[in-house]
N, C-alpha and C positions, 0 to 999 in steps of 0.2 A: 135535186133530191138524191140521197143516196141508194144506188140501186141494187146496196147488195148488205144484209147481215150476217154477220158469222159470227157464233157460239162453242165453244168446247166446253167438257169436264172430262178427266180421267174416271174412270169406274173399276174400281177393284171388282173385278170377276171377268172371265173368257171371253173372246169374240161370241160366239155361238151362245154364251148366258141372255150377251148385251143385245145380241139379234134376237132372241126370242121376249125379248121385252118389247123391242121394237117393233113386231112383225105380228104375236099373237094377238087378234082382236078385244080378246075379254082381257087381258095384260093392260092394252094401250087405251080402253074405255079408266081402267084404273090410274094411271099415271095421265090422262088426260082431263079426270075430272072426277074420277070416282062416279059412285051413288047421286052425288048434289047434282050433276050437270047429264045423268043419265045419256052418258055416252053412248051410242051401238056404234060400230065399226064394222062396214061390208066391204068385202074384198076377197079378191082372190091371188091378188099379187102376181098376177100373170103382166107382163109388159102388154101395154095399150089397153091393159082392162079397169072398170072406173075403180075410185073409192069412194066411199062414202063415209061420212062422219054427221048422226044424227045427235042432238043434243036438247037439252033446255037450261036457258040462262041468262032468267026475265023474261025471257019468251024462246018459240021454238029454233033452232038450227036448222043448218043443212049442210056442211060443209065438201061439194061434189069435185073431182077432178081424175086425174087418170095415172095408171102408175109406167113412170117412166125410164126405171132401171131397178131393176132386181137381184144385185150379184150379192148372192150368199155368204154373210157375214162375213162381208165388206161393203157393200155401196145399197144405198136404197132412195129414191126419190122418186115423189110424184108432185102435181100441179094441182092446184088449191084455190078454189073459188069458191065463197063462202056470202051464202044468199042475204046475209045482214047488209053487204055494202050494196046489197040493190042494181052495182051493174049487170050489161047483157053478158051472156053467157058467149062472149066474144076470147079467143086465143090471147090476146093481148092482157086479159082481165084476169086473167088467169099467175097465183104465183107459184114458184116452183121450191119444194122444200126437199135439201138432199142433208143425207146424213150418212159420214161416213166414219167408219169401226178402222182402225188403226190399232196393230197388235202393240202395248206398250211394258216396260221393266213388270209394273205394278198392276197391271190389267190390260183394260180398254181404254184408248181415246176415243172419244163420242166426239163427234166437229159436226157441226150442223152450219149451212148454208141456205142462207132463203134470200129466191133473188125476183125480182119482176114485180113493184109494188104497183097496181098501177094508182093508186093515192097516199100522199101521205100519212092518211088516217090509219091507211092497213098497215104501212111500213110500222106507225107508233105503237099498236097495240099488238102485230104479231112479234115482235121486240120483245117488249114490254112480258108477254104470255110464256115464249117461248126462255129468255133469259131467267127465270124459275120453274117451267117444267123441265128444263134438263136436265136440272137438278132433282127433280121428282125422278126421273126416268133412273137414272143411280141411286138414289132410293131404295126403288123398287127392283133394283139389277141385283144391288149389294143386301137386300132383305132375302130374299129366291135364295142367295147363296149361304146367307146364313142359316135360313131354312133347310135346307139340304145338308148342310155341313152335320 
């Protein structure tokens, strides 16, 4: 099984636009599902402290893990265990999603890495989830900026 995905999109607008799409809660319920999947997002973004990702879609979420590097518009990633796959709330079950900001000509590189599946069902659909919300997330980077412009 492959133990590791990686995603990129360029986003026309600043590191610091791209981080605060990334970072602000009520931002990333929007790029995450909007209204339909009633996103909440707790966190504090302090290293070792949880996050939390509540939802519904078909029934309720919980998406719980910890955040494991926080450098300021440049690196972010925490670990992501997600109560639909039913396993124990063991370190191994746990997968780890970083996203890193790269100043580029045209804007931002967005790279997104998720690594630690421990089933293939979670590799297929966070794939699957993730290879269109990145594109959501520039979106909503490249909307902000036109807003502002």
């Amino acid at each position: 099984m492959t133990d590791k995905f990686s995603t990129n999109v360029l986003i026309h607008a600043t590191r610091e636009q791209v981080w605060n799409i990334l970072t602000t809660p009520e931002i990333m319920a929007d790029w995450m599902g909007g209204d339909e999947l009633q996103i909440k997002v707790i966190t504090t973004w302090e290293i070792n402290s949880p996050i939390l990702i509540q939802g519904f879609h078909h029934m309720k979420f919980e998406n719980s893990g910890w955040v494991l590097q926080y450098e300021k518009e440049s690196r972010l990633s925490y670990s992501h265990l997600s109560n639909i796959s039913r396993l124990p709330d063991k370190p191994e079950n746990y997968t780890v999603m970083e996203f890193v900001l790269t100043p580029a000509e045209e804007g931002t590189l967005l790279t997104l890495n998720i690594e630690n599946f421990p089933t293939e069902v979670i590799l297929k659909h966070l794939a699957f989830y993730w290879r269109t919300t990145i594109f959501k997330i520039k979106k909503v980077a490249e909307e902000k900026l036109t807003q502002v412009s």
